[in-house]
C-alpha positions as CSV (number, residue, x, y, z in Angstrom):
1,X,-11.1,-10.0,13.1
2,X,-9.2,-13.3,12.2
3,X,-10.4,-16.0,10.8
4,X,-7.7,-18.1,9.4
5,X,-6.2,-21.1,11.6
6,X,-3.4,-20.6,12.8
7,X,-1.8,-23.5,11.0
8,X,-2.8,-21.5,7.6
9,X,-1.2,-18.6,8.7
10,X,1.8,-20.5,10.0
11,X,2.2,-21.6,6.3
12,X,1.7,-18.4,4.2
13,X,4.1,-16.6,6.5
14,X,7.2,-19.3,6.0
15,X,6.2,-19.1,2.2
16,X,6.8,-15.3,2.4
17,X,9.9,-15.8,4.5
18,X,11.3,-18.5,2.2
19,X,11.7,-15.9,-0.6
20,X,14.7,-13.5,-0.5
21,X,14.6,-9.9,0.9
22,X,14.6,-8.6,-2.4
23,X,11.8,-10.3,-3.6
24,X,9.7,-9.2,-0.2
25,X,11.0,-5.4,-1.2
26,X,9.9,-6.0,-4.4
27,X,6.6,-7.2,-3.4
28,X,5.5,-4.7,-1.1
29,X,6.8,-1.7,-3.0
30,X,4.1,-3.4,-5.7
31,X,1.5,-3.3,-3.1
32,X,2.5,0.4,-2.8
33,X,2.0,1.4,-6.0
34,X,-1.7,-1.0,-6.3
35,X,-2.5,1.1,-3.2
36,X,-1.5,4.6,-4.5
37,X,-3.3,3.8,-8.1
38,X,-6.9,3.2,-6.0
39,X,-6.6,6.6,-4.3
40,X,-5.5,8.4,-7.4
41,X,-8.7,7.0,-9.0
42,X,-10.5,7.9,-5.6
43,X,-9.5,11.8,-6.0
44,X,-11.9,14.1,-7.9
45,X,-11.0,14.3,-11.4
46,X,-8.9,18.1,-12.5
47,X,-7.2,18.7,-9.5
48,X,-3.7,20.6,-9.9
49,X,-0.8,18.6,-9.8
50,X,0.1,20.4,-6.5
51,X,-3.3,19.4,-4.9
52,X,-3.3,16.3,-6.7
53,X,-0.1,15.3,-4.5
54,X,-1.1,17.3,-1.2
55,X,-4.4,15.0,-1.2
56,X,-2.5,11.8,-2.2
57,X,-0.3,12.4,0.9
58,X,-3.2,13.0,2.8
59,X,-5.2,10.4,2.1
60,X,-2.0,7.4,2.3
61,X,-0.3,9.1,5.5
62,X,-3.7,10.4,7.2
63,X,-1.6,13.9,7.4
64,X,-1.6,17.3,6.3
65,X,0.6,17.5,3.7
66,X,3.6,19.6,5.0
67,X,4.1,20.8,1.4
């Protein structure tokens, strides 16, 4: 679903595009890290740190962990 007008759209994407490459990396490496912070508090409390990461990678790549 999409409800935003076109023109709206129009606008936010030439905002993002007017800011450098870095700041865009730098942006979306901090939606990364938001991301991963919901699912570690989504995970069942005392896991091992080796489970802890194989259900991380799960749960952000939709994949087994091959680890």
């Amino acid at each position: 679903m999409n409800d935003t007008a076109p023109e709206i759209a129009e606008l936010v994407r030439q905002k993002l595009m007017d800011r450098s490459g870095a700041e865009r990396f730098v942006m979306g490496a901090r939606m990364f890290d938001a991301a991963r912070a919901v699912v570690l508090a989504s995970l069942p409390t005392g896991l091992s740190p080796a489970e802890l990461k194989r259900q991380l990678y799960q749960r952000v790549y939709g994949l087994d962990a091959p680890f």
